[in-house]
Structures are given as C-alpha cells and as structure tokens.
N, CA, C and O atoms as a printed pandas DataFrame, in Angstrom:
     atom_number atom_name residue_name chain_id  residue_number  x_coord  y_coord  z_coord
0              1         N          UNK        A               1   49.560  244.406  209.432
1              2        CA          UNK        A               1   50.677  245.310  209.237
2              3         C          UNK        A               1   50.163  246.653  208.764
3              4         O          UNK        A               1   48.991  246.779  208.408
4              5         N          UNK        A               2   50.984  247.609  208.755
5              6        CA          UNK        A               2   50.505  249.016  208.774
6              7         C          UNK        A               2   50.568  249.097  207.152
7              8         O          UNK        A               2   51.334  248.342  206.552
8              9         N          UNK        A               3   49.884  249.872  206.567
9             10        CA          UNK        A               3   50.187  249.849  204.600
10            11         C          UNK        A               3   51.260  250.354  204.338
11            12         O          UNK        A               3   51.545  251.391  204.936
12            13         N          UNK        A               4   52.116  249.852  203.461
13            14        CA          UNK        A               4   53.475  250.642  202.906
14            15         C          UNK        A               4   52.915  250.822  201.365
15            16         O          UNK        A               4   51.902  250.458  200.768
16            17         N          UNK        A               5   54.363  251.741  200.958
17            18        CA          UNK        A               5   54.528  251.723  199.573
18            19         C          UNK        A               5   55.776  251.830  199.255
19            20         O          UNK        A               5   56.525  252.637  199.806
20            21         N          UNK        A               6   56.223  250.839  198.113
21            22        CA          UNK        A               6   57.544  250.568  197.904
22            23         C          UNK        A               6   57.430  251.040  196.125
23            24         O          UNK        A               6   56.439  250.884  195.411
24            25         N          UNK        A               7   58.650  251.592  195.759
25            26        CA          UNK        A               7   58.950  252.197  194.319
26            27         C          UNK        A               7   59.961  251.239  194.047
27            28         O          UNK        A               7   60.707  250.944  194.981
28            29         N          UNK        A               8   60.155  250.600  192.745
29            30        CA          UNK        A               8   60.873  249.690  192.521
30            31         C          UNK        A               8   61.027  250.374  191.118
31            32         O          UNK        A               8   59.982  250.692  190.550
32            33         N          UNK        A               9   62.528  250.698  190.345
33            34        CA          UNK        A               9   62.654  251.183  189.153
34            35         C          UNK        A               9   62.666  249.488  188.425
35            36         O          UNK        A               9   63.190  248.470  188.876
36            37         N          UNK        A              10   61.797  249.712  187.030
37            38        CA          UNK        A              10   61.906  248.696  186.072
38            39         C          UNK        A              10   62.861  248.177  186.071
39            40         O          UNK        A              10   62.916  246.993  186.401
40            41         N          UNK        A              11   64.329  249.112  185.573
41            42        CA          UNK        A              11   65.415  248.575  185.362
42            43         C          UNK        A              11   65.689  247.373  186.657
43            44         O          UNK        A              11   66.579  246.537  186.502
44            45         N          UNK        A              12   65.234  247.381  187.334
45            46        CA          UNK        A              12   65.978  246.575  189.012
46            47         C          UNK        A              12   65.317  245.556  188.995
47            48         O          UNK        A              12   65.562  244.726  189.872
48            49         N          UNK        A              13   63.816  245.145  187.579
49            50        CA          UNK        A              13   62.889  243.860  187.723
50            51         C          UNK        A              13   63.748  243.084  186.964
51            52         O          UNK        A              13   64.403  243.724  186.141
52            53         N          UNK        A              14   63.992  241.521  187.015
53            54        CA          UNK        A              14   64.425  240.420  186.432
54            55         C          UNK        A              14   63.798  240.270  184.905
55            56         O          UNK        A              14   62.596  240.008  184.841
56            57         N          UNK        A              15   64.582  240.429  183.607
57            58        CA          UNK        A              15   63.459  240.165  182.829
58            59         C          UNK        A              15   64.682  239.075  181.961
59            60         O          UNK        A              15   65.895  239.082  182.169
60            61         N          UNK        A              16   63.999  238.265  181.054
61            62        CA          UNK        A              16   64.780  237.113  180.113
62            63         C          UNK        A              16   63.887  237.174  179.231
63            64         O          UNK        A              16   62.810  237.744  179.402
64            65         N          UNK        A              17   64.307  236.470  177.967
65            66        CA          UNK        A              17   63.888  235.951  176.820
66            67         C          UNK        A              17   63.778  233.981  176.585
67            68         O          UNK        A              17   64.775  233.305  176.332
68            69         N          UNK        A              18   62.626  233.505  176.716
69            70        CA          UNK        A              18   62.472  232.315  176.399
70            71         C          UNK        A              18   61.456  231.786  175.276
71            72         O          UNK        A              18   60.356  232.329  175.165
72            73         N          UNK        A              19   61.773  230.886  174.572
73            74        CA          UNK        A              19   60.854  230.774  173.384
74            75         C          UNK        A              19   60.160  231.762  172.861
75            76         O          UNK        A              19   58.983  231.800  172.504
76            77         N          UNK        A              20   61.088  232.650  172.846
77            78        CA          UNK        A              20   60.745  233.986  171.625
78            79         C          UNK        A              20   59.677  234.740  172.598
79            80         O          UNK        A              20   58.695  235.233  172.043
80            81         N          UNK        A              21   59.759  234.822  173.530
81            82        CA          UNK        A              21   58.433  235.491  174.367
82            83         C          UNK        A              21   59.654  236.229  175.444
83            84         O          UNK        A              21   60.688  235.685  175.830
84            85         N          UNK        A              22   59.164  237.636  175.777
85            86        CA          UNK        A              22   59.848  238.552  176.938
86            87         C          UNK        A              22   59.258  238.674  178.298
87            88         O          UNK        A              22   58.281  239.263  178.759
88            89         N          UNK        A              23   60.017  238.053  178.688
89            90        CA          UNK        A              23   59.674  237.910  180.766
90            91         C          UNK        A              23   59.942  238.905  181.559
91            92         O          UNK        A              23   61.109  239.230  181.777
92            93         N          UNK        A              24   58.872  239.553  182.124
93            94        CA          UNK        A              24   59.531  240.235  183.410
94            95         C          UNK        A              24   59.087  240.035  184.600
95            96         O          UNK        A              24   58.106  240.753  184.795
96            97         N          UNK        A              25   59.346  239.402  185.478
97            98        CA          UNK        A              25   59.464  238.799  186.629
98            99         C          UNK        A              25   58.833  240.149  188.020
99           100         O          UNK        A              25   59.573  240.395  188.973
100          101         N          UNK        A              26   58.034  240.554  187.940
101          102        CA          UNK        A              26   57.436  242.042  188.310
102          103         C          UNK        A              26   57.758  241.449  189.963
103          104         O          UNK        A              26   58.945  241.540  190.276
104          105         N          UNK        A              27   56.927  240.923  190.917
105          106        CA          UNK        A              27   56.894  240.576  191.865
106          107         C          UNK        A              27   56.998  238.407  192.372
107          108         O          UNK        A              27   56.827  237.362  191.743
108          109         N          UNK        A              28   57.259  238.671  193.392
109          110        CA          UNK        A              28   57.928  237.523  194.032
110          111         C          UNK        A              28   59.314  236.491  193.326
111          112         O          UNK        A              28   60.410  236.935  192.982
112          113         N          UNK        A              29   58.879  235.101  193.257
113          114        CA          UNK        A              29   60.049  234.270  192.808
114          115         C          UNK        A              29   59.659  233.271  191.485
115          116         O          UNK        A              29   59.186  232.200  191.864
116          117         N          UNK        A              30   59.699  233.325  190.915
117          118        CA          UNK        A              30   59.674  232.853  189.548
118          119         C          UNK        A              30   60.976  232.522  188.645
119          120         O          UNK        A              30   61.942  233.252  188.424
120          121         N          UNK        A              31   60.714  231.174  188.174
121          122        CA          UNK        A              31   61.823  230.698  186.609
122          123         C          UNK        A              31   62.895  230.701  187.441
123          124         O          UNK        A              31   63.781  231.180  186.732
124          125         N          UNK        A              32   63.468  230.415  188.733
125          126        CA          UNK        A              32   64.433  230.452  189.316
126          127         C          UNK        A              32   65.128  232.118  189.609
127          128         O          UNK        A              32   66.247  232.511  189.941
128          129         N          UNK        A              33   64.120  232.647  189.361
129          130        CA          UNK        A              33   64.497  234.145  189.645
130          131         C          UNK        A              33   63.737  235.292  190.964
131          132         O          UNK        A              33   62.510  235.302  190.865
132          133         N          UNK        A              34   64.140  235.957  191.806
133          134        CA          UNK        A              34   63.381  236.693  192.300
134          135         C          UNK        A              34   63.731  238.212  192.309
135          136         O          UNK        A              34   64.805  238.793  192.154
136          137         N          UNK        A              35   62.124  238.785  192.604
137          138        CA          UNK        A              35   62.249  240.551  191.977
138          139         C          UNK        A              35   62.315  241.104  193.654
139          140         O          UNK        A              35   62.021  240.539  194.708
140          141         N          UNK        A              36   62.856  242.503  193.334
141          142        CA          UNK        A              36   62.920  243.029  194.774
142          143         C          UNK        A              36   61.686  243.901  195.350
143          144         O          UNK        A              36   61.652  244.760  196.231
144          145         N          UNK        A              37   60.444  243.221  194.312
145          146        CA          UNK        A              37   59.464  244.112  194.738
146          147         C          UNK        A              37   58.906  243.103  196.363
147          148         O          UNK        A              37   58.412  241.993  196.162
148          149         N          UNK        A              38   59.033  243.556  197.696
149          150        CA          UNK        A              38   59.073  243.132  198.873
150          151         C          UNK        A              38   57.236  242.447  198.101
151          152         O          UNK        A              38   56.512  242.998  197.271
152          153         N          UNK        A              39   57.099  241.482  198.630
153          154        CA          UNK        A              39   55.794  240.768  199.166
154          155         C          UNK        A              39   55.731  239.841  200.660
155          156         O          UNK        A              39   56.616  239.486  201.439
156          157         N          UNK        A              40   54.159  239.634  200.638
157          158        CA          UNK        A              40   54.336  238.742  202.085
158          159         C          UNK        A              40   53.547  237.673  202.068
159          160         O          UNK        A              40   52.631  237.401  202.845
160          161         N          UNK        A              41   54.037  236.928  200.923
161          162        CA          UNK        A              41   53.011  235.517  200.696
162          163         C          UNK        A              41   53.573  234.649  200.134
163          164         O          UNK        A              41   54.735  234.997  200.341
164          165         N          UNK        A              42   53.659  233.405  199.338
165          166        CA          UNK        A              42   54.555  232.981  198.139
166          167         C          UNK        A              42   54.023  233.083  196.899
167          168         O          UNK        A              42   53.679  232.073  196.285
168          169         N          UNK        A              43   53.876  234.501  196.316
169          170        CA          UNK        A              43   53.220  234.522  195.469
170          171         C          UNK        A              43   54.342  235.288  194.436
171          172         O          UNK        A              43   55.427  235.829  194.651
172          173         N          UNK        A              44   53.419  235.028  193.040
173          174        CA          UNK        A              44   54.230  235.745  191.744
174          175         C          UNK        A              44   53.308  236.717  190.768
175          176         O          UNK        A              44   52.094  236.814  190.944
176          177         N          UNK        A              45   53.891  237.301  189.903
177          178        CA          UNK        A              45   53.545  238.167  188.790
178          179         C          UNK        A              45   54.301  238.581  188.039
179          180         O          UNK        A              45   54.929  239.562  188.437
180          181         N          UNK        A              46   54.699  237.929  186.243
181          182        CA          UNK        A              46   54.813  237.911  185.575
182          183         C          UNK        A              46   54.499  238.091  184.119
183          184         O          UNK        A              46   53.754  237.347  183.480
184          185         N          UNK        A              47   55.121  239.128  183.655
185          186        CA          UNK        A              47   54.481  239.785  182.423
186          187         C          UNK        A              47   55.020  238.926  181.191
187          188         O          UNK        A              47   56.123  238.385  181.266
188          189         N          UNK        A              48   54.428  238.842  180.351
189          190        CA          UNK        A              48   54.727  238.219  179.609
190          191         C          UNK        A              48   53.983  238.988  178.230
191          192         O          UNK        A              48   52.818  239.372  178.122
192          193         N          UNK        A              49   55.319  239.069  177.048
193          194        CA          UNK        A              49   55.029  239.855  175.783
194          195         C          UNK        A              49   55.588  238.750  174.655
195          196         O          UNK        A              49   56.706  238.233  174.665
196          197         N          UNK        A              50   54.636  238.548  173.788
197          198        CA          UNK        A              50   54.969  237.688  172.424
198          199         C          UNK        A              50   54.777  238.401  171.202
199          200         O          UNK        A              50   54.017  239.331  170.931
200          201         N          UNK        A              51   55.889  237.576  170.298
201          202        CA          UNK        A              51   56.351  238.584  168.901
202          203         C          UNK        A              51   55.444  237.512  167.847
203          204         O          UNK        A              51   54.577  237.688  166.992
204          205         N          UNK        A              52   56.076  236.454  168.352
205          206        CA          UNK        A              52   55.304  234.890  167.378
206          207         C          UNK        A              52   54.433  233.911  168.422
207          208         O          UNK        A              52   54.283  234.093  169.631
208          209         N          UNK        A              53   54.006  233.036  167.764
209          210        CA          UNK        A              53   53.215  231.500  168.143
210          211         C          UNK        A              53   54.120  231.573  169.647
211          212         O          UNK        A              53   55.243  232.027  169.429
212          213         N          UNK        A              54   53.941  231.313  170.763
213          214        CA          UNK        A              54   54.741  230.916  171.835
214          215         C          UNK        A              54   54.135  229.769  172.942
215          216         O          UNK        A              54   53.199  229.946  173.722
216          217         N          UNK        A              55   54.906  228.617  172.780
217          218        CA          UNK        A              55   53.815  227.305  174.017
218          219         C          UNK        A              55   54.400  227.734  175.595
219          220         O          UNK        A              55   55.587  227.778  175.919
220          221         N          UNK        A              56   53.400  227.985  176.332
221          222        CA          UNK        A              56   53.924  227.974  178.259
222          223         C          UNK        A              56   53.133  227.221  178.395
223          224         O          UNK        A              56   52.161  226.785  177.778
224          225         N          UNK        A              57   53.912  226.992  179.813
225          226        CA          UNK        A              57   53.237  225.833  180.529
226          227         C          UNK        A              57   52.911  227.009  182.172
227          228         O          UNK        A              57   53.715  227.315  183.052
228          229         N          UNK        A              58   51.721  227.320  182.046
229          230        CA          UNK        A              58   51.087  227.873  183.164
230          231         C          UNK        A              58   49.428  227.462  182.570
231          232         O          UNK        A              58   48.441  227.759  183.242
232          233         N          UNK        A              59   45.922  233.704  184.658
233          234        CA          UNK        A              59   46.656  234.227  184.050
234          235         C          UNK        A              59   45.565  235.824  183.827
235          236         O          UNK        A              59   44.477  235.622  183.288
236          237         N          UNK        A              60   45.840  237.041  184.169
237          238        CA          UNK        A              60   44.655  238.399  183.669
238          239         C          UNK        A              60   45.377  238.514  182.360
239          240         O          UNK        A              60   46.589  238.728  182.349
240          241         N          UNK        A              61   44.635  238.371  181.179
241          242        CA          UNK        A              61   45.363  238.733  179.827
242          243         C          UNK        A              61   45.180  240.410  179.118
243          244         O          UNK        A              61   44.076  240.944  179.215
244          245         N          UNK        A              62   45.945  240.904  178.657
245          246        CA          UNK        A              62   45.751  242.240  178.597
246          247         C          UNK        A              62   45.887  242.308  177.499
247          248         O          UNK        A              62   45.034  243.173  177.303
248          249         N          UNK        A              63   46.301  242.091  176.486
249          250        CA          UNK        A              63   45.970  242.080  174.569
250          251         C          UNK        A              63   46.467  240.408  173.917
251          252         O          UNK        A              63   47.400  239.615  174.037
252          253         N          UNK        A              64   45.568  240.497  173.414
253          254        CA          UNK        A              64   46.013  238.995  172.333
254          255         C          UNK        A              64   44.930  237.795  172.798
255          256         O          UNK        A              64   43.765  237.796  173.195
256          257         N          UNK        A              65   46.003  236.717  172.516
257          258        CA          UNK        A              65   44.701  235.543  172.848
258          259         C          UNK        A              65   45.776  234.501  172.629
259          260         O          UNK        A              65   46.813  234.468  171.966
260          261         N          UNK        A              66   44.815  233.228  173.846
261          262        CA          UNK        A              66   45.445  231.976  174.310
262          263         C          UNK        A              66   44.550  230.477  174.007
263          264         O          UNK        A              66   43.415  230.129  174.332
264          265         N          UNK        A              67   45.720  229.753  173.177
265          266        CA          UNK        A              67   44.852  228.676  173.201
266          267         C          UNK        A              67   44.859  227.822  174.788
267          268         O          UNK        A              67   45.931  227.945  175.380
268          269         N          UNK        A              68   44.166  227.280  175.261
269          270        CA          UNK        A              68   43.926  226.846  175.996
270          271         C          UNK        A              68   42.573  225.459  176.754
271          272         O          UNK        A              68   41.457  225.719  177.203
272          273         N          UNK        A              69   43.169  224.227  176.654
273          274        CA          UNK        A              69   41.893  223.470  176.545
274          275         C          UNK        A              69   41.271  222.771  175.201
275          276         O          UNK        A              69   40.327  222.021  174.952
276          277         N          UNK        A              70   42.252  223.385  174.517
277          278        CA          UNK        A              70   41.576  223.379  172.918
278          279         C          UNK        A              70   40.219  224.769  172.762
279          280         O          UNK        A              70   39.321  224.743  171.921
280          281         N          UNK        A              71   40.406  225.788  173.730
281          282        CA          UNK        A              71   39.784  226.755  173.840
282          283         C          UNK        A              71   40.267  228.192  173.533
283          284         O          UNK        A              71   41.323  228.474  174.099
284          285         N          UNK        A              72   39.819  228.999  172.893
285          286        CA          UNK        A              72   40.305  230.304  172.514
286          287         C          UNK        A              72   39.996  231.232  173.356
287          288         O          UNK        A              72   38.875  231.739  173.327
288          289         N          UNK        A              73   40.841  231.570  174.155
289          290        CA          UNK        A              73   40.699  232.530  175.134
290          291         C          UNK        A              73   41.158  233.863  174.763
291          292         O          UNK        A              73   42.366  234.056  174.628
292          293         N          UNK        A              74   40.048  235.098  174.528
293          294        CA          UNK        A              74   40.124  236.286  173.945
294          295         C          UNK        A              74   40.600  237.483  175.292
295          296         O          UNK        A              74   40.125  237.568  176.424
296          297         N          UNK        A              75   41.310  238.013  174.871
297          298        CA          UNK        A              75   41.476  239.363  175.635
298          299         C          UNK        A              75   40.605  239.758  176.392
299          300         O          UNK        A              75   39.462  239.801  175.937
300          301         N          UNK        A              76   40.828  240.156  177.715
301          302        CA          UNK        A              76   40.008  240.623  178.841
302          303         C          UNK        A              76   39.872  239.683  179.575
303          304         O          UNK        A              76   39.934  240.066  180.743
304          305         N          UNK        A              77   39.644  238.139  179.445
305          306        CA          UNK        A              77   39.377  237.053  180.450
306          307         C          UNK        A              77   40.458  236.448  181.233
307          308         O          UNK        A              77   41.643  236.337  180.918
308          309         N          UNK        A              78   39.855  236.071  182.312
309          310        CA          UNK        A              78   41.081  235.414  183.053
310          311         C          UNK        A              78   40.655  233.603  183.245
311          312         O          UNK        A              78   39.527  233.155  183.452
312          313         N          UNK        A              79   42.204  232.659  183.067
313          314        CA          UNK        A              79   42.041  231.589  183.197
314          315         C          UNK        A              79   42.542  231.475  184.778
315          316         O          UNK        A              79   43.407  232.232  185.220
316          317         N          UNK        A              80   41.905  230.448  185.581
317          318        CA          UNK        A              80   42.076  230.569  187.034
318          319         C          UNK        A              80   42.497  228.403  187.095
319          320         O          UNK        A              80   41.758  227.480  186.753
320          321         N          UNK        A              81   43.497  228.372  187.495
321          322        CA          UNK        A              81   43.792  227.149  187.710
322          323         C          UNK        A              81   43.878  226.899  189.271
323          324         O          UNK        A              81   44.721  227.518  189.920
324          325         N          UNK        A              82   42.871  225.845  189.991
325          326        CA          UNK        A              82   42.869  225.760  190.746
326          327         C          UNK        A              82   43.417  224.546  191.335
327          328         O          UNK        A              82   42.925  224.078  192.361
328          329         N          UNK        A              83   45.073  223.650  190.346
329          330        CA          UNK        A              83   45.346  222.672  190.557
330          331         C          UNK        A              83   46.649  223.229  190.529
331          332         O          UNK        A              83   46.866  224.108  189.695
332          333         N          UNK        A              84   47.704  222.814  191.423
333          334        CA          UNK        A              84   49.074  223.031  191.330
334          335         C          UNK        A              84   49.985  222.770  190.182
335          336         O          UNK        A              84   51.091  223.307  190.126
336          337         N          UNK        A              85   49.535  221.935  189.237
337          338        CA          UNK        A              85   50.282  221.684  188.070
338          339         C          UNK        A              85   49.739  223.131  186.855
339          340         O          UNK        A              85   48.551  223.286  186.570
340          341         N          UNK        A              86   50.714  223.926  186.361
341          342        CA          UNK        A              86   50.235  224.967  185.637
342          343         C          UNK        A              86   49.601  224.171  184.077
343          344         O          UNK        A              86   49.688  223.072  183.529
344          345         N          UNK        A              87   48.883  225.629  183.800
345          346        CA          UNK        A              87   47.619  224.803  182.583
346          347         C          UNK        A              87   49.210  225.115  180.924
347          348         O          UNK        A              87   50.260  225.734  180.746
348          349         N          UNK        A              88   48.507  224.399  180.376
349          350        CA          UNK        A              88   49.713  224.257  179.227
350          351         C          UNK        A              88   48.702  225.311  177.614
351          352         O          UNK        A              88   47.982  224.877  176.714
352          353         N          UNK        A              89   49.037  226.344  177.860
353          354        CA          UNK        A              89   48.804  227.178  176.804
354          355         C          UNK        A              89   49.563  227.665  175.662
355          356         O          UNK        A              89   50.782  227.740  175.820
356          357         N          UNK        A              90   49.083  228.000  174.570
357          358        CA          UNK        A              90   49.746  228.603  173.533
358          359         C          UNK        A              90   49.717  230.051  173.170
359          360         O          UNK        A              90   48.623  230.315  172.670
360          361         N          UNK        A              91   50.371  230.911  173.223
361          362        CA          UNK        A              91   50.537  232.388  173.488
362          363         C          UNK        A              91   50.037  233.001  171.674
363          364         O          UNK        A              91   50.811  233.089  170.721
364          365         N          UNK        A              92   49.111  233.208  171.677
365          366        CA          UNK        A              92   49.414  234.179  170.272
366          367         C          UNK        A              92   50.347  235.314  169.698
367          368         O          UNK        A              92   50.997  235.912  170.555
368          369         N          UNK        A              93   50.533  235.739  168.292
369          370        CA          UNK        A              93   51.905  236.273  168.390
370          371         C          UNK        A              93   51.016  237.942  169.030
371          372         O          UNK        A              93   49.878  238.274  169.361
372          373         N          UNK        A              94   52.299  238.548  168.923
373          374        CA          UNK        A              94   51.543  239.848  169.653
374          375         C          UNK        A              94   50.977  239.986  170.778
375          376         O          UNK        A              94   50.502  241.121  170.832
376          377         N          UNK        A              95   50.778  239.387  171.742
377          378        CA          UNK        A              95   49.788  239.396  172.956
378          379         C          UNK        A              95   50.959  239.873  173.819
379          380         O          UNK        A              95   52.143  240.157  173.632
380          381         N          UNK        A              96   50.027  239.831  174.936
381          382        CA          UNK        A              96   50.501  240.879  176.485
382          383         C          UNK        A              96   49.614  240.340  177.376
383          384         O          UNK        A              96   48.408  240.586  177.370
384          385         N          UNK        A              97   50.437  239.273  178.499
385          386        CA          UNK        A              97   49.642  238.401  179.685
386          387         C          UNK        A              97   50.463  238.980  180.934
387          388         O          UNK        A              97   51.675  239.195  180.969
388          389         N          UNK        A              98   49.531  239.178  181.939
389          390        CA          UNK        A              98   50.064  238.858  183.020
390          391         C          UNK        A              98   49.926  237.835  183.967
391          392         O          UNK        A              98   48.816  237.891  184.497
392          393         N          UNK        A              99   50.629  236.918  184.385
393          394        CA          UNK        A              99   50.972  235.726  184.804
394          395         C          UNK        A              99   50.867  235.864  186.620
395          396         O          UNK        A              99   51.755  236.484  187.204
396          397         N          UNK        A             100   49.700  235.223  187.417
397          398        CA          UNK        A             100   49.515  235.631  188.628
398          399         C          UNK        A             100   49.643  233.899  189.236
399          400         O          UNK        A             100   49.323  232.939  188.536
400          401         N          UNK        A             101   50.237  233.767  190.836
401          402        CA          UNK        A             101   50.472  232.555  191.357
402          403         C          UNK        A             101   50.819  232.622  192.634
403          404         O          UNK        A             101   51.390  233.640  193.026
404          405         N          UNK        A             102   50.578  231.690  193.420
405          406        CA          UNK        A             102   50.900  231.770  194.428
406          407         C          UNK        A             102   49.636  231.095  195.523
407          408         O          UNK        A             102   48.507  230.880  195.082
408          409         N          UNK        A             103   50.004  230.806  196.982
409          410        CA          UNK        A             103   48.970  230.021  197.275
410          411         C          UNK        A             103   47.851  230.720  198.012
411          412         O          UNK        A             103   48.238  231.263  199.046
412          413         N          UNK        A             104   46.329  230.869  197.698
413          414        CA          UNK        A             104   45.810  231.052  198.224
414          415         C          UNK        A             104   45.678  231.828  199.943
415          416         O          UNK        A             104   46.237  231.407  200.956
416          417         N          UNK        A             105   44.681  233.164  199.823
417          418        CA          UNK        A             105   44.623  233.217  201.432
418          419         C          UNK        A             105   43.611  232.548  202.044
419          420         O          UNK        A             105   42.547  232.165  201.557
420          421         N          UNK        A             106   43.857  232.484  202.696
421          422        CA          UNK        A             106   42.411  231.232  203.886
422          423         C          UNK        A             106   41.014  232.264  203.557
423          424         O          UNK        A             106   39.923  231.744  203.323
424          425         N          UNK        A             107   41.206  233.867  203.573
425          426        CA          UNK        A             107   40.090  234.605  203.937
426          427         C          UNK        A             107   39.947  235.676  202.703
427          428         O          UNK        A             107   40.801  235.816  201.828
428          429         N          UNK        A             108   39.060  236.204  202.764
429          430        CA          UNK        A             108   38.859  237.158  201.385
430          431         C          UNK        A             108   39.524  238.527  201.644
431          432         O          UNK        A             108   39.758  239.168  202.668
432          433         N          UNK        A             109   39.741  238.734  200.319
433          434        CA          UNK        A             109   41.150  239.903  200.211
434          435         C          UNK        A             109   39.948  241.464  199.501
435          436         O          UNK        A             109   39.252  241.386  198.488
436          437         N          UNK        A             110   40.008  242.085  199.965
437          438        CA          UNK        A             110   39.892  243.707  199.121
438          439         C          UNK        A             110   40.746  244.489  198.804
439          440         O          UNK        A             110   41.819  244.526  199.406
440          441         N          UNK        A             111   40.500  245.174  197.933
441          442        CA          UNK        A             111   41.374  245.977  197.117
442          443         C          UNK        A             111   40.526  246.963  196.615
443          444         O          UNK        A             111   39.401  246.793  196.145
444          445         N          UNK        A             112   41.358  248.366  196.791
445          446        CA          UNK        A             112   41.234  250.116  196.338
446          447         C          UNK        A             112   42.113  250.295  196.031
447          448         O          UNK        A             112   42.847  250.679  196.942
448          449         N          UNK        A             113   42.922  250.182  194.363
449          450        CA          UNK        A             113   44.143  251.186  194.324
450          451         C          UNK        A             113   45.201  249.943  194.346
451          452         O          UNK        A             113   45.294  248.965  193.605
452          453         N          UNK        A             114   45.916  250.330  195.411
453          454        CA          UNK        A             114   46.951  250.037  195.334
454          455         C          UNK        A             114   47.348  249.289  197.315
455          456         O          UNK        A             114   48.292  248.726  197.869
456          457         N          UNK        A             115   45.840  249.809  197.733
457          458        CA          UNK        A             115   45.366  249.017  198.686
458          459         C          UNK        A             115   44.956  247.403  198.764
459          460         O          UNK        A             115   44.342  246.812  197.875
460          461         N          UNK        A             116   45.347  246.907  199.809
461          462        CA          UNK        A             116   45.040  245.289  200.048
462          463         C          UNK        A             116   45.061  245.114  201.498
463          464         O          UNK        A             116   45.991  245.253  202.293
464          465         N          UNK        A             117   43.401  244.660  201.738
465          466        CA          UNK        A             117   43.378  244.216  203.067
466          467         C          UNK        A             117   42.692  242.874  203.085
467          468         O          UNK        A             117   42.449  242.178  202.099
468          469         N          UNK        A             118   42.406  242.604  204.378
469          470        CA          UNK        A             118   41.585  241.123  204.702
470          471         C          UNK        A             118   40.133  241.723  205.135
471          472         O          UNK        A             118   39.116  241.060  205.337
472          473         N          UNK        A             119   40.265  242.988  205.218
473          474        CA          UNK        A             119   38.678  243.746  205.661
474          475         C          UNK        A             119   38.566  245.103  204.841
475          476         O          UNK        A             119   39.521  245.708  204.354
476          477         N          UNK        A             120   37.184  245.486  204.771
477          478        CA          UNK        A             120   36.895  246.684  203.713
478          479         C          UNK        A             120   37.550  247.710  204.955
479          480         O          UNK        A             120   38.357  248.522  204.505
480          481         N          UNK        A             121   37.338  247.782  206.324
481          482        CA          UNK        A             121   37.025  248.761  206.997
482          483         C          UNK        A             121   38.858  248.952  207.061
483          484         O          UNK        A             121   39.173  250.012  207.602
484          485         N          UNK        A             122   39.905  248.197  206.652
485          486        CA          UNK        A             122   41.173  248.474  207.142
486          487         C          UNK        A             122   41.153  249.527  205.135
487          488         O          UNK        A             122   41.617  250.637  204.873
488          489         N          UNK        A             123   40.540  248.678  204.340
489          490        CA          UNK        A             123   41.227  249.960  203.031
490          491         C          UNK        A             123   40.330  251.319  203.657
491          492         O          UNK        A             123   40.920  252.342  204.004
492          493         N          UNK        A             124   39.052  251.199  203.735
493          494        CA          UNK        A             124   38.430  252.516  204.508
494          495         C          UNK        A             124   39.760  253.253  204.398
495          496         O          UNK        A             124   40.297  254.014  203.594
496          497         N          UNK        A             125   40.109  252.570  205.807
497          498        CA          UNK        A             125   40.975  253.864  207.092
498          499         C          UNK        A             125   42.390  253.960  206.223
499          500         O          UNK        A             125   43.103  254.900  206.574
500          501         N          UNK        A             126   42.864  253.205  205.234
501          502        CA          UNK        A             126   43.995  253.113  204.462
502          503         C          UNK        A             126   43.175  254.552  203.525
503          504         O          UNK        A             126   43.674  255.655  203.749
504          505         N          UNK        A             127   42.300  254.512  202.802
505          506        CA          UNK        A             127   41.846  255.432  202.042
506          507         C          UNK        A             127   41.679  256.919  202.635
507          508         O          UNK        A             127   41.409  257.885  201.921
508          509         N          UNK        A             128   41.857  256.981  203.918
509          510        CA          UNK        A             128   41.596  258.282  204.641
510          511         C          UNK        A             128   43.154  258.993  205.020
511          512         O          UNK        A             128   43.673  260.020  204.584
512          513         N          UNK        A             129   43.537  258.205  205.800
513          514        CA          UNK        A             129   44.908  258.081  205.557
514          515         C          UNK        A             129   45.919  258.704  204.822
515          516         O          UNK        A             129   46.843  259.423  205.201
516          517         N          UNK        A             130   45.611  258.330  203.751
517          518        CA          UNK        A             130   46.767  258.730  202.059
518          519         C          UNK        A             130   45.573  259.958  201.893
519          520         O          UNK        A             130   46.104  260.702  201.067
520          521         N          UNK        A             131   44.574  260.413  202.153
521          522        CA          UNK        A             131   43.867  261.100  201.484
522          523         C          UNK        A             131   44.231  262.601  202.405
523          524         O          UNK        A             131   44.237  263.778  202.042
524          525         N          UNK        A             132   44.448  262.112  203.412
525          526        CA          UNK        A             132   44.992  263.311  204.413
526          527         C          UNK        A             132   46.108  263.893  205.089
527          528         O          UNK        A             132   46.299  264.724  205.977
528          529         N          UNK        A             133   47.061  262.829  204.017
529          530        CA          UNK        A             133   48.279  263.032  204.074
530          531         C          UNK        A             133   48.853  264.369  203.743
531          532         O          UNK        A             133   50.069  264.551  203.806
C-alpha cells in the first residue's frame, strides 16, 4: 500500500480507569474497546499510567518498574511474550507502560519515523518522498 498519515485528536482515543491505573487504548482493539487510529493487522497499543501498586495481566516501558517472573523489570526494557496467554505483572506506583500486541508478521518489518515497511528500499523511497514534498 502507498504510505499514509492519519491525525487522530487524543480526545477521540478510548481511555478508562481500572484498578487504579489510566488506560488509553491508542491504536487497534483492546478491553472490549476500539480506537479510530486506522491499522492493518490485529494488533494493539495501550498506554498505561499508575498512581499506586497496580496487578495486569499482560510491553516498551517508559518510567517506573514491573514485577514480573518474580523479576524486577527497570525502565527502558522490554518484556516480549511469545505465548498467547498475557504475562501476569505488577505495575509500580508512578510508572508509564506502553502495552504492544497483536500477531506477528511472517517477514521482517523496518521502521524510520513514522515509516513502516516489509523492505528498507520501500522507507528509502517513503523518506524521499515526504522529504520532497
């Protein structure tokens, strides 16, 4: 497909409150909810902000830290579950996760930006493109 770009105002993302933790439902279908940011896979991304202690059952983490495993998982790392049942973590208070899912592509993905292809040479010509717009 040819590259788009879609603007989606915050206000228009799905967000809730569950076990004291704030959801926003950024892209695809999640918690019985879906966002209108268009995708083309069955995939999700979900932000997730904690005030206190918070247990999920599911990640790129962006401040705080997760128990996990009986393991302390510090800011900056990502946990990668490669089994369909999500991993069962404990949210520290204060933290900021983003929550990624969905099934696998058969072939390897690149990324520039805000670019995503299945080949370097399609972000290339995507990068020339927007650059000469």
């Amino acid at each position: 497909m040819e590259p788009e770009f879609h603007h989606i105002e915050k206000e228009q993302l799905p967000k809730w409150e569950e076990n004291g933790a704030d959801f926003t439902l950024i892209a695809g279908e999640g918690y019985a909810r879906k966002s209108p940011v268009p995708v083309h896979s069955p995939l999700f991304m979900i932000e997730v902000k904690t005030s206190n202690e918070t247990p999920l059952q599911i990640i790129d983490q962006v401040k705080g830290n997760i128990m996990a495993y009986g393991e302390k998982i510090e800011e900056g790392n990502m946990i990668v579950s490669k089994t369909e049942d999500a991993c069962k973590v404990t949210i520290a208070p204060n933290s900021h996760l983003l929550l990624f899912g969905g099934e696998a592509f058969p072939e390897e993905r690149f990324i520039f930006w805000n670019f995503v292809a299945s080949s370097q040479e399609t972000i290339e010509k995507a990068k020339l493109r927007w650059k000469n717009k």
